[in-house]
C-alpha atoms as one frame of an Amber mdcrd trajectory, in Angstrom:
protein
   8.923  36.052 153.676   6.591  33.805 151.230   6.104  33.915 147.579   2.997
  35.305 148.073   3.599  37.695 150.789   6.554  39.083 148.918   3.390  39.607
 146.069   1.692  41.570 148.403  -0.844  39.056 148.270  -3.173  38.241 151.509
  -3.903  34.594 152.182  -7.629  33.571 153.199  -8.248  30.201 154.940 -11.712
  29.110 153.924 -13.233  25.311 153.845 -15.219  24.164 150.331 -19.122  23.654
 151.399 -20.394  21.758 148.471 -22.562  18.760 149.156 -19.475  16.166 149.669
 -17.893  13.897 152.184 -14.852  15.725 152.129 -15.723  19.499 153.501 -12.018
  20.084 152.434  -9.919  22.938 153.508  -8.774  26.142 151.136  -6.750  29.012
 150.891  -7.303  31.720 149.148  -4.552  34.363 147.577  -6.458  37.708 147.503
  -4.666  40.697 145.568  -4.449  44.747 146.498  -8.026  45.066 144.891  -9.719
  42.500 146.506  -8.995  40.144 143.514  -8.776  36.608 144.128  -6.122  35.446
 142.280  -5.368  31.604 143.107  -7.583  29.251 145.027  -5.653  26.379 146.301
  -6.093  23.387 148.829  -5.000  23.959 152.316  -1.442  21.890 153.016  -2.512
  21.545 156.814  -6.268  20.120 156.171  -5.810  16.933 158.257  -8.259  15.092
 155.421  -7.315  16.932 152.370  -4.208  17.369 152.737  -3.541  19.989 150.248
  -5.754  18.788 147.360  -9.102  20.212 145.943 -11.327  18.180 143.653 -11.447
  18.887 139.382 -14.522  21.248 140.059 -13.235  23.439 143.272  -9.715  23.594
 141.892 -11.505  25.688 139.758 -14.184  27.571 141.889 -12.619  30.961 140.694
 -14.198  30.229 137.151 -17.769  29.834 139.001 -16.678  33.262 141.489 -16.035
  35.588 138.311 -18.240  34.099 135.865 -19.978  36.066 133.528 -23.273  34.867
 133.726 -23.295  35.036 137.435 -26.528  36.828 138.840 -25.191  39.677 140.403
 -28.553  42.207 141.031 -32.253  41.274 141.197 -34.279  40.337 138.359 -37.752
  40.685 137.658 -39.361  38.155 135.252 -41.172  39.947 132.425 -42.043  37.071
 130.017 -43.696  33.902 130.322 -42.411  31.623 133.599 -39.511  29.295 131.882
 -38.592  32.169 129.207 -35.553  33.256 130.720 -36.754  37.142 130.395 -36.418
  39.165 133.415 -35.428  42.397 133.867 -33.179  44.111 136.076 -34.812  45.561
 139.430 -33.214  47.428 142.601 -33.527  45.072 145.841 -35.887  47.121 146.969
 -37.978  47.115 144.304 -37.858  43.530 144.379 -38.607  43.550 148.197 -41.306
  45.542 147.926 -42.964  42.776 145.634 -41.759  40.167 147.958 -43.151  41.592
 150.840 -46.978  42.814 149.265 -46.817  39.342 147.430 -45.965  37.365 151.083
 -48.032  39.145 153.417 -51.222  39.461 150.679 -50.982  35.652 150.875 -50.438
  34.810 154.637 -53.570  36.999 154.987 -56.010  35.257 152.448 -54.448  31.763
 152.785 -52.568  31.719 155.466 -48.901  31.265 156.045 -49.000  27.387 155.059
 -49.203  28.855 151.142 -45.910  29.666 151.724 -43.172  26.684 150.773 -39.403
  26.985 151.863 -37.568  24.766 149.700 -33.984  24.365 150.159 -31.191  21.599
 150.546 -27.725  21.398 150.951 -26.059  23.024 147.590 -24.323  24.973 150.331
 -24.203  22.751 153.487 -22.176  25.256 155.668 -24.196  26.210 158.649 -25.419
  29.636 158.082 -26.257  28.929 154.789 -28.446  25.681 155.854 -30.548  27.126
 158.450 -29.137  30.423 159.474 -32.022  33.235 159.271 -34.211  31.068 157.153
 -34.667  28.708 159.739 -36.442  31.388 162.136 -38.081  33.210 159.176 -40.281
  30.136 158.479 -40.639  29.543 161.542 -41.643  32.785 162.942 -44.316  33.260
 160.141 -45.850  29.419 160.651 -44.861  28.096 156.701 -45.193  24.550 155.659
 -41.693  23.009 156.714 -40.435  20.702 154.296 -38.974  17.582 155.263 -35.096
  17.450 153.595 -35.024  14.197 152.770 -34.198  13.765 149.152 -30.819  12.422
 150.000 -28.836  11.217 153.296 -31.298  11.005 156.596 -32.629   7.467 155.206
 -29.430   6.227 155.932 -29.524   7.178 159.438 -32.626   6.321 159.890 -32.269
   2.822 158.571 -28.847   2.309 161.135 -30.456   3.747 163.981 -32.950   0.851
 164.071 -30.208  -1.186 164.810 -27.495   0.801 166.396 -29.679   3.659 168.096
 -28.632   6.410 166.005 -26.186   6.939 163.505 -22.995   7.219 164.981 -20.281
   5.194 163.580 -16.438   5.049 162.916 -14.251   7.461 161.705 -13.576   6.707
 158.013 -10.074   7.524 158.994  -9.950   4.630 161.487  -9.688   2.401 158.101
  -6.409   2.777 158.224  -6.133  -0.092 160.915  -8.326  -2.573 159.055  -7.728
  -5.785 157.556 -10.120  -6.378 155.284 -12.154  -3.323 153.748 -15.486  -3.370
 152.336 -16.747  -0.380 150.192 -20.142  -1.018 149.506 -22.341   1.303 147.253
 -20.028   3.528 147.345 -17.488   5.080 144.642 -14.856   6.535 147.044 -12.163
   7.263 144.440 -15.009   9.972 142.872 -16.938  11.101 145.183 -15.243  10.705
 148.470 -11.537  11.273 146.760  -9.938  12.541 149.762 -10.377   9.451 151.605
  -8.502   7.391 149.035  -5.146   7.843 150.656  -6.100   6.256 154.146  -7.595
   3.160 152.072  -3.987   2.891 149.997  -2.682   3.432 153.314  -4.597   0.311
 154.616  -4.001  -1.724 151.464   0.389  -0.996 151.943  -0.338  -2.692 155.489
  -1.786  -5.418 154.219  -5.485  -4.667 154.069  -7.753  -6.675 151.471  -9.978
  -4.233 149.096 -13.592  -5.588 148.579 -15.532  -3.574 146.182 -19.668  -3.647
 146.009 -21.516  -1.995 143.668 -23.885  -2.770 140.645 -21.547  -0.367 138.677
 -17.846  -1.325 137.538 -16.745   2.506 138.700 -13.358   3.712 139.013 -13.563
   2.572 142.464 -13.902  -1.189 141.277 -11.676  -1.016 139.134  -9.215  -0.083
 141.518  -9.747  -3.537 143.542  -6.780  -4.942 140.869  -4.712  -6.105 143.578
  -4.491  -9.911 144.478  -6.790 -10.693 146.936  -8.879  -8.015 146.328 -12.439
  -8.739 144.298 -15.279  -6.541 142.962 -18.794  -7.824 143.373 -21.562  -6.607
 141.343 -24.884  -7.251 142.738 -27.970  -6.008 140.714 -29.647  -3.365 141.794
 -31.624  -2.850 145.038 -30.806  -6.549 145.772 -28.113  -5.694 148.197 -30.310
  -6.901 151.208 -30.173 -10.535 149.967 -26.586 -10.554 149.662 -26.580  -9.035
 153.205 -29.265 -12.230 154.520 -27.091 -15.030 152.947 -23.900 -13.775 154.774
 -25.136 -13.885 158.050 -26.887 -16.913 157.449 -22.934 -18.420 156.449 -21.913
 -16.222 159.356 -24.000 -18.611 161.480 -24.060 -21.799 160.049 -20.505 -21.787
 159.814 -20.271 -21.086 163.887 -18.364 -17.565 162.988 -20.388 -15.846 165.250
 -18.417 -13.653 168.356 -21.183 -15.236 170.631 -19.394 -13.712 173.843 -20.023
 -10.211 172.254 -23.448 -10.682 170.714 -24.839 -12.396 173.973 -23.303  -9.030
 176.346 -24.443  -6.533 173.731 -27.330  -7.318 171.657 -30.663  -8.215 171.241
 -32.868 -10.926 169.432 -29.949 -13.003 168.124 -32.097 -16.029 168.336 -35.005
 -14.562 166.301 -32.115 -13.578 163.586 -31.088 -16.797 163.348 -34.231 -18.557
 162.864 -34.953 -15.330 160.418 -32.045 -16.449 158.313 -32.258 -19.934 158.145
 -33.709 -20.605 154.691 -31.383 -16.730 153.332 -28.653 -19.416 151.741 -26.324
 -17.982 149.320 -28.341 -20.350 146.855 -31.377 -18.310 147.345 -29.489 -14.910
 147.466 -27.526 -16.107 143.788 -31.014 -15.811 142.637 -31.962 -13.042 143.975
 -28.901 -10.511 143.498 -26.785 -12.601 140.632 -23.865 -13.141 142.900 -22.872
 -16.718 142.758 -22.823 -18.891 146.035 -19.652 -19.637 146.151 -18.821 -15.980
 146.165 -21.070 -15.346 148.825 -19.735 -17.896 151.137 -16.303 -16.937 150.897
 -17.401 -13.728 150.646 -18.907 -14.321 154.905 -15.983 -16.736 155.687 -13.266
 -13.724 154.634 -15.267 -11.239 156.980 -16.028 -13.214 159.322 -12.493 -14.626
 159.771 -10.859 -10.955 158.992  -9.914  -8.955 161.959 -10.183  -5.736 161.967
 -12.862  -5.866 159.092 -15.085  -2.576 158.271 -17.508  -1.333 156.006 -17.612
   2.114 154.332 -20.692   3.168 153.023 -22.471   6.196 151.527 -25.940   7.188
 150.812 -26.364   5.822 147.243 -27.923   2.864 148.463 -30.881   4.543 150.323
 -32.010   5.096 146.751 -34.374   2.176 146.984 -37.560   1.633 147.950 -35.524
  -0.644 150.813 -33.383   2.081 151.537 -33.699   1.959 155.242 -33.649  -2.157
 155.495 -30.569  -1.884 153.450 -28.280   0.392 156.338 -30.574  -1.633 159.357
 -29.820  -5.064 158.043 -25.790  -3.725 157.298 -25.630  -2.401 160.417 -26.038
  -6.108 161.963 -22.985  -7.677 160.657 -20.321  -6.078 162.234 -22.353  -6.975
 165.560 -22.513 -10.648 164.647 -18.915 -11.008 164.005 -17.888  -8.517 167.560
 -16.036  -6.142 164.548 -17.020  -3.152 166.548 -14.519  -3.910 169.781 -11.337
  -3.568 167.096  -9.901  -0.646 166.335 -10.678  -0.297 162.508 -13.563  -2.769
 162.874 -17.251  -1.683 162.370 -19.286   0.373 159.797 -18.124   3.803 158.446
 -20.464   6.065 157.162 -21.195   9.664 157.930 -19.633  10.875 161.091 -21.797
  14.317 160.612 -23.560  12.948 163.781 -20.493  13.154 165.741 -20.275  16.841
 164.650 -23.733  17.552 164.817 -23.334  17.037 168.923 -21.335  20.456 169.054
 -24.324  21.871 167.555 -27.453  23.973 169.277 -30.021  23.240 166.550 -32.430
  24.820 168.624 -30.335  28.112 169.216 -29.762  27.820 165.338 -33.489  27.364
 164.128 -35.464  28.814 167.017 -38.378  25.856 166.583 -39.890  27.791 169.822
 -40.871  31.029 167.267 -43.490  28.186 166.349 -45.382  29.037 169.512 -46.665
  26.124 169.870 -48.296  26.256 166.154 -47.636  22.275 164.163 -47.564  23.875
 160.469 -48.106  21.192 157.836 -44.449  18.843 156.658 -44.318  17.850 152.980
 -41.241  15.810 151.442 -39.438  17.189 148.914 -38.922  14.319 146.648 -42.762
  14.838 145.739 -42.328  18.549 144.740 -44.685  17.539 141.751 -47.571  16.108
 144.051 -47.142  19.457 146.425 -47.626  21.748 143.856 -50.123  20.397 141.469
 -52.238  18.067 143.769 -51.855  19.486 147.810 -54.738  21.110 149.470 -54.983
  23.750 150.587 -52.148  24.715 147.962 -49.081  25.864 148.163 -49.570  29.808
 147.131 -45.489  30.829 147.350 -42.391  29.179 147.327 -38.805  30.277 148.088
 -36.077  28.449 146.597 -32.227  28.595 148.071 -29.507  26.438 148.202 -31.219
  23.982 145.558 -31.839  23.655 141.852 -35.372  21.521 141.994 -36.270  21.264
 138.482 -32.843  19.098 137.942 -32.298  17.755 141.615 -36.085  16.181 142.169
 -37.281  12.874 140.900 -40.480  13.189 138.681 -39.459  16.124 137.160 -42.107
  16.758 134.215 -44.262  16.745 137.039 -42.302  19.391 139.234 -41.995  21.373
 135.704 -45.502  21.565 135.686 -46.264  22.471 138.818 -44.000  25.286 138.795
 -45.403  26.745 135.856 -48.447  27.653 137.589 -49.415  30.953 136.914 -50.389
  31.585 140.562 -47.563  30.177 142.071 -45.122  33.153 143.067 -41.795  31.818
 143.661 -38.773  33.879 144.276 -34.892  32.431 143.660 -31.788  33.142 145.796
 -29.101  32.298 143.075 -25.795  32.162 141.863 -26.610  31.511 137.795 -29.659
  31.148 135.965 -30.511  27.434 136.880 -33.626  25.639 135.655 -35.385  26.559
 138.589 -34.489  30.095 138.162 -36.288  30.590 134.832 -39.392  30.016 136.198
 -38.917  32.286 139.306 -40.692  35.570 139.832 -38.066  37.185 141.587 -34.323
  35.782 141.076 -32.184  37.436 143.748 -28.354  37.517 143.920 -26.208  35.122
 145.846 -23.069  35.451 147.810 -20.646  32.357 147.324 -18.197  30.560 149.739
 -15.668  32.964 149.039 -17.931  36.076 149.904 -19.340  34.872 153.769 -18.856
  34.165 156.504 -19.831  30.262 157.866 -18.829  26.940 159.804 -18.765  23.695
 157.886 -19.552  20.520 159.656 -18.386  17.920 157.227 -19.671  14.257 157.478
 -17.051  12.633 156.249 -14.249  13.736 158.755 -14.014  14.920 162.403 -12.599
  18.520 161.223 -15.314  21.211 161.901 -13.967  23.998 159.661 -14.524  27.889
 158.969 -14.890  29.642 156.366 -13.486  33.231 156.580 -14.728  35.666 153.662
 -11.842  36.256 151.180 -13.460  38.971 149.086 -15.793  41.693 149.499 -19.495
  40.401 147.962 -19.659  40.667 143.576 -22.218  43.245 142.490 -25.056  43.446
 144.544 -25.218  39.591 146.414 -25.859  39.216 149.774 -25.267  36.116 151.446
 -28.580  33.531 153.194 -28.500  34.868 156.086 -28.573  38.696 154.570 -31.320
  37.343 152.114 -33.717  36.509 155.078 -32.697  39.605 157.145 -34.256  41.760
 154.433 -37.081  40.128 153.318 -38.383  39.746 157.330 -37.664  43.782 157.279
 -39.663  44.385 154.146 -42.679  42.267 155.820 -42.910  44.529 158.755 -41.504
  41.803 161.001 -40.158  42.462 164.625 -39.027  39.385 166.321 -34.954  40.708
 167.277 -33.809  36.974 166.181 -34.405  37.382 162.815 -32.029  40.399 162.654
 -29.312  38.465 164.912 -25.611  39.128 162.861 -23.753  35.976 161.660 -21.001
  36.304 164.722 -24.135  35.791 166.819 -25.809  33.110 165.292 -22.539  30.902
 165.266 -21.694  31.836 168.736 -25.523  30.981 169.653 -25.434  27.536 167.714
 -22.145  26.351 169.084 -22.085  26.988 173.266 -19.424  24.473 173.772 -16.526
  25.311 170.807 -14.035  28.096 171.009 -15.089  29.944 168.207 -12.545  32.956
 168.195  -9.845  29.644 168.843 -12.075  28.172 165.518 -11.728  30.854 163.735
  -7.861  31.764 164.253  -6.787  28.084 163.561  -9.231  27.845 160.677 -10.633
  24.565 162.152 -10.818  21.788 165.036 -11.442  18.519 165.588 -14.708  17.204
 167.206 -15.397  14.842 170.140 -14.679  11.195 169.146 -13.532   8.024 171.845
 -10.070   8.140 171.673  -9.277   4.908 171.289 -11.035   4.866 168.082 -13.941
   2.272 169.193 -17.476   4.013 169.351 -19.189   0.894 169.957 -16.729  -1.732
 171.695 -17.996  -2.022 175.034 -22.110  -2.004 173.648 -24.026   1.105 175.145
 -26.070   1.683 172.404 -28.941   4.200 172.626 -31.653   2.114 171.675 -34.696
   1.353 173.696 -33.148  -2.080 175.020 -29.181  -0.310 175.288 -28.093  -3.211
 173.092 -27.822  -3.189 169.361 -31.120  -4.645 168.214 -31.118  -7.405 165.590
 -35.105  -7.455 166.054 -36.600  -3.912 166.631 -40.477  -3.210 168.428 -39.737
   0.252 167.042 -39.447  -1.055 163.359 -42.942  -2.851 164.290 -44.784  -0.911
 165.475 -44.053   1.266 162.432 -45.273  -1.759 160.344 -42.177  -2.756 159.468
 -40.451  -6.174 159.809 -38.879  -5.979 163.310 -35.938  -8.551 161.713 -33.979
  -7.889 158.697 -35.819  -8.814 156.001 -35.525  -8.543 151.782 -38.342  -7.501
 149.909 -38.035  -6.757 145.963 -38.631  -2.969 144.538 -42.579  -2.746 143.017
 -40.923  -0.751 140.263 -38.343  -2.972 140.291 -37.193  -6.164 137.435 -39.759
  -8.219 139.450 -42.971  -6.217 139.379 -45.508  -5.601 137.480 -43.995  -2.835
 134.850 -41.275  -5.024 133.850 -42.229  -6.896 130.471 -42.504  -3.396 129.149
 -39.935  -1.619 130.678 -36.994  -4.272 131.310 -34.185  -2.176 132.089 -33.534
  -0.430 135.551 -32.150   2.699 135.673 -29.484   3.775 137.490 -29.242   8.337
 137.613 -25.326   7.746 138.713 -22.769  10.551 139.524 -20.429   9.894 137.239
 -18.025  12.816 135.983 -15.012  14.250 137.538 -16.006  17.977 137.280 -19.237
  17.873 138.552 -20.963  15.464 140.350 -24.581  17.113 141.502 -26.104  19.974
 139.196 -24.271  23.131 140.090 -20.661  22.475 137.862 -22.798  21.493 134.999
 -23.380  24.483 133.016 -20.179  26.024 132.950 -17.895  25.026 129.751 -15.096
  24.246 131.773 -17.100  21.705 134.166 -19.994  20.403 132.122 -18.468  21.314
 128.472 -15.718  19.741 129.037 -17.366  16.393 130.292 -19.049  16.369 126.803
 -23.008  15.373 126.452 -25.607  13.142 128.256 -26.044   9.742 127.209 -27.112
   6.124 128.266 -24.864   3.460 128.999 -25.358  -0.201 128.023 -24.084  -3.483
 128.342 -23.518  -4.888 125.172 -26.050  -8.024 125.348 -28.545  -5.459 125.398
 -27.525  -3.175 123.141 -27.088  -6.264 120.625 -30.766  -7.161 121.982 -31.709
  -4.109 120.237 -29.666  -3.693 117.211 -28.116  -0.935 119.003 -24.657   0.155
 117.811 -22.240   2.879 120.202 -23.222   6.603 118.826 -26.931   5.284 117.981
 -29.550   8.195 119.027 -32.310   6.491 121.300 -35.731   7.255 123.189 -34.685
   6.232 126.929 -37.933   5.855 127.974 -40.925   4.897 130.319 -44.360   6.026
 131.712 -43.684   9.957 132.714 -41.301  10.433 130.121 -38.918  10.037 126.951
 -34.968  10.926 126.466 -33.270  11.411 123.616 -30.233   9.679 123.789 -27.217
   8.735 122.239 -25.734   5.290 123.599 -22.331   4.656 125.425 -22.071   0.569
 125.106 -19.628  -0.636 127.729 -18.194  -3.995 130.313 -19.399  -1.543 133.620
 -22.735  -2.700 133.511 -24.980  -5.749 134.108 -27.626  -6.629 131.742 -30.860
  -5.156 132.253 -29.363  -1.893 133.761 -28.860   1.564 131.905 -26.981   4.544
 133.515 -27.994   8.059 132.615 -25.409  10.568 134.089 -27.117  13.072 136.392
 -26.976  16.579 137.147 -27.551  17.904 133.856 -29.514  20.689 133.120 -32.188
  21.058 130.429 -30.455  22.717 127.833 -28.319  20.243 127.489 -30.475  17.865
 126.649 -31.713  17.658 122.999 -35.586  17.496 123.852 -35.050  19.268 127.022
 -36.131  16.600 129.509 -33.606  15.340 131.970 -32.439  12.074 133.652 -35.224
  13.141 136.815 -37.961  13.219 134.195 -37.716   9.403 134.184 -37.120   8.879
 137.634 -39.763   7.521 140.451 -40.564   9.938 142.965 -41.777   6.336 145.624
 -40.936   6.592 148.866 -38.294   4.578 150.879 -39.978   2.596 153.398 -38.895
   4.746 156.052 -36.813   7.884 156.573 -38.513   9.751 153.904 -36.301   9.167
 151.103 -36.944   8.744 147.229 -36.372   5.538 145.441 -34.715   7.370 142.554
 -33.018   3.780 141.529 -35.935   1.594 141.651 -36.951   2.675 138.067 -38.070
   0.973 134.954 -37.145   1.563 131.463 -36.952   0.776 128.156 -34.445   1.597
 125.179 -35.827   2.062 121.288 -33.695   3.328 118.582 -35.553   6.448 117.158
């Protein structure tokens, strides 16, 4: 008998469904009451292992806080206040409902706004109910692409879509590249394969404008850290593969089966020498080259990357013009050769998205699609406007760029927005309605992580806190309390993930708490070519990119807000909003004393020529500031940085900011140049001691 069977405890497998890479595996030890007592990382994960992260090793904290919402709240005082009162649900569905259908009926149902992302990325949670709801009633759909789909977007004009290895697989490379990415923080659980690697014999190359943890982990001999500017990434990209080429490093057998428009690449790259790119990026030539020669030469090489990169206004040339190196050097027929990134598409092919979101309750209606990284623009300046909006899953007024903007929007006084929440966020304050969430531990849901092939469930360890109900429960109620009929919207959760995944085992999913997806066994998703483009080759010039006026080659062109353009004699700095802290990392840890208290305060971070370009000493209070807004400050001078960038931590909330403004308020809300992301990172400031 175990320890904690002799306790009389009863263990819960469950799988953590935060916003991460790692989708890691739990257990949870649940007393006689229904108590949970210990939560603690599952020994069998095959990518955990056993270990949680410095927030979730301390979910319980979040799960039995007292300031969790736990019945429905009315707001009774102006919107942003923080008064509310408490209500029964079905007062506050009543309210819902009259305020809901009153509007579909004068406006229309495109009033109504879902807004949602993936604070819980489990699948129920995601889409579930909500899905259909907005569906069903014809709402303006909002396009999710604040963070992640630019980076598909950008590979798939190369590669067809964006499949590509199994970080795991790294553990067979040679030579590994992490670029834009800080693996150590925010992918932690991936760590062990690279040390793995790096025992064998593997060479660490580090890439990033920021000397993170992860850099400073490339300490080895032989390894390096390279720390290109910002956004500038592309050039650095351009010069290798014009090395590649010169230097006759090319696999030509494999790029002349399996690609297409080699020769139109190289006459693309013939003037991208690492002279030009030291200009461009601040990487010196020499680097560069050797830089090309070692992948070139390396086999098997890879590259892991992330999505902090998309972050630019070339977010999607950045992941199409990484995408081609590995094809010019034949890395993709090696096992532990090619480009890792997510592998969510790999799990996303056991997935019905149409059994999950029921598009066909549209009936053949094409509601309106607004981006959410302009929540400011919907709300203040979209016609007709937006008359409701329903917030789950997301904390907007911290999360979206422009944020004074999406402040102001949501204090309209005929806006009626209702909140599905754990905690009083930002966002909640200036809710209508706040309504109770469930968390992990209290429903039911399937995880499919994008950072490993393990599709995971999540069993329920304890009964739902006060009177929270879980997404799916939400939606159930509120399509009851609007009179509506359709049977899908009333489906159970058993149904729904039975519905959504046809080809997976689920009672065998849910008695071995996970199991591994689909993947080519010999670890090679590319070797032999196939790709799912228009041509079946991978496509080093794209008619697809054109006729989307884009460059069909690779091609680097400099951020408008960017060092170069025309803002930057008076804002000279560019700002980078970086995850930085080990106990939160997005904006839902923040608040809590034993997450965000014990990280300390927000600040800016300087290189010391500019601070000294200033008169700026470490501790000095400063206005961070630019066009749509101005942070107070104090200043963190350190060797991480460049000069002419400043880091402001994100995921902060308002209160803990002295004026109340956040690192978003300064942030552009510009679009990438394709997949609908937000060039958070292409943005201009400047630094003044107040």
């Amino acid at each position: 008998m175990s320890r904690t069977e002799s306790e009389g405890l009863r263990l819960v497998h469950g799988v953590c469904h935060h916003d991460c890479p790692d989708s890691c595996g739990w257990v949870a030890e649940v007393d006689a009451t229904g108590t949970a007592v210990r939560l603690r990382g599952d020994d069998d994960h095959p990518f955990s292992a056993g270990e949680l992260c410095p927030k979730v090793n301390r979910f319980l904290d979040r799960v039995y806080h007292p300031d969790r919402i736990l019945h429905p709240l009315r707001r009774i005082g102006p919107k942003g206040s923080d008064q509310f009162e408490r209500i029964s649900w079905d007062d506050a569905l009543a309210e819902i409902a009259e305020r809901l259908n009153t509007i579909i009926a004068t406006d229309g149902p495109e009033a109504i706004l879902p807004f949602s992302d993936a604070g819980n990325q489990s699948m129920l949670a995601l889409q579930g109910i909500s899905s259909r709801f907005f569906n069903h009633i014809g709402a303006s759909r909002l396009l999710r692409n604040i963070c992640g789909p630019t980076v598909g977007a950008g590979m798939a004009m190369t590669n067809g879509n964006g499949l590509g290895l199994d970080p795991m697989e790294l553990e067979h490379s040679k030579l590994i590249i992490l670029w834009g990415t800080n693996t150590r923080l925010t992918n932690r659980h991936l760590w062990p394969t690279i040390t793995t690697a790096r025992n064998n014999g593997a060479r660490l190359v580090v890439i990033d404008p920021i000397r993170t943890i992860t850099a400073q982990a490339a300490d080895r001999e032989g390894d390096q850290f390279i720390q290109p500017l910002p956004g500038t990434d592309i050039a650095l990209m351009l010069a290798m593969m014009h090395v590649i080429i010169r230097d006759n490093l090319v696999d030509r057998a494999w790029v002349d089966r399996h690609t297409l428009g080699y020769d139109e690449l190289v006459a693309a790259v013939a003037e991208t020498t690492p002279e030009w790119a030291e200009a461009e990026c601040g990487v010196a030539a020499d680097v560069i080259t050797q830089l090309a020669h070692d992948y070139a030469t390396t086999t098997p090489a890879a590259i892991r990357t992330l999505v902090g990169a998309e972050h630019h206004e070339n977010g999607g040339m950045f992941f199409r013009t990484l995408a081609c190196l590995p094809a010019l050097t034949g890395a993709w027929q090696h096992r532990g050769g090619g480009i890792a990134r997510s592998v969510g598409s790999w799990q996303g092919l056991l997935e019905d998205t149409a059994a999950l979101a029921r598009p066909d309750l549209l009936a053949g209606r094409s509601p309106r699609t607004l981006n959410m990284s302009r929540l400011g623009e919907i709300l203040l300046d979209t016609e007709p406007p937006v008359k409701a909006m329903i917030v789950w899953n997301c904390n907007p007024m911290v999360v979206v760029p422009n944020a004074e903007r999406v402040r102001e929007g949501m204090a309209r006084d005929d806006l009626f927005c209702v909140v599905h929440e754990q905690f009083m966020t930002d966002t909640a304050r200036y809710a209508d309605i706040v309504l109770p969430a469930t968390t992990q531990l209290e429903a039911v849901d399937v995880t499919l992580a994008w950072g490993h092939l393990w599709l995971g469930w999540n069993e329920p360890a304890i009964a739902p806190l006060g009177e929270a109900v879980s997404n799916t429960e939400c939606f159930r109620r509120i399509a009851k309390a609007m009179g509506l009929t359709e049977p899908c919207l009333f489906d159970d959760d058993e149904t729904i993930i039975r519905a959504s995944l046809p080809t997976v085992d689920v009672d065998q999913l849910r008695a071995e708490h996970r199991i591994r997806v689909p993947y080519p066994d010999d670890g090679r998703p590319w070797a032999n070519g196939n790709f799912p483009t228009p041509s079946g080759r991978l496509e080093f010039a794209s008619e697809a990119l054109e006729r989307m006026g884009q460059p069909r080659l690779p091609t680097y062109v400099p951020a408008v807000e960017g060092p170069r353009g025309p803002l930057a004699d008076r804002y000279p700095l560019q700002l980078i909003t970086a995850k930085q802290h080990l106990r939160f990392l997005n904006s839902a840890y923040s608040h809590m004393d034993t997450h965000g208290g014990a990280e300390g305060e927000p600040y800016v971070e300087l290189d010391p020529t500019d601070a000294a370009a200033r008169g700026l000493s470490d501790g000095d209070i400063v206005a961070v500031h630019n066009d749509r807004a101005s942070l107070e400050l104090p200043v963190r001078i350190s060797d991480r940085l460049r000069p002419g960038v400043a880091v402001v931590p994100w995921g902060w909330w308002r209160s803990h900011h002295r004026d109340g403004r956040i690192a978003n308020s300064l942030t552009n809300d510009t679009l990438t140049d394709w997949g609908g992301g937000v060039a958070f990172y292409d943005t201009l400031v400047e630094v003044s001691k107040t």
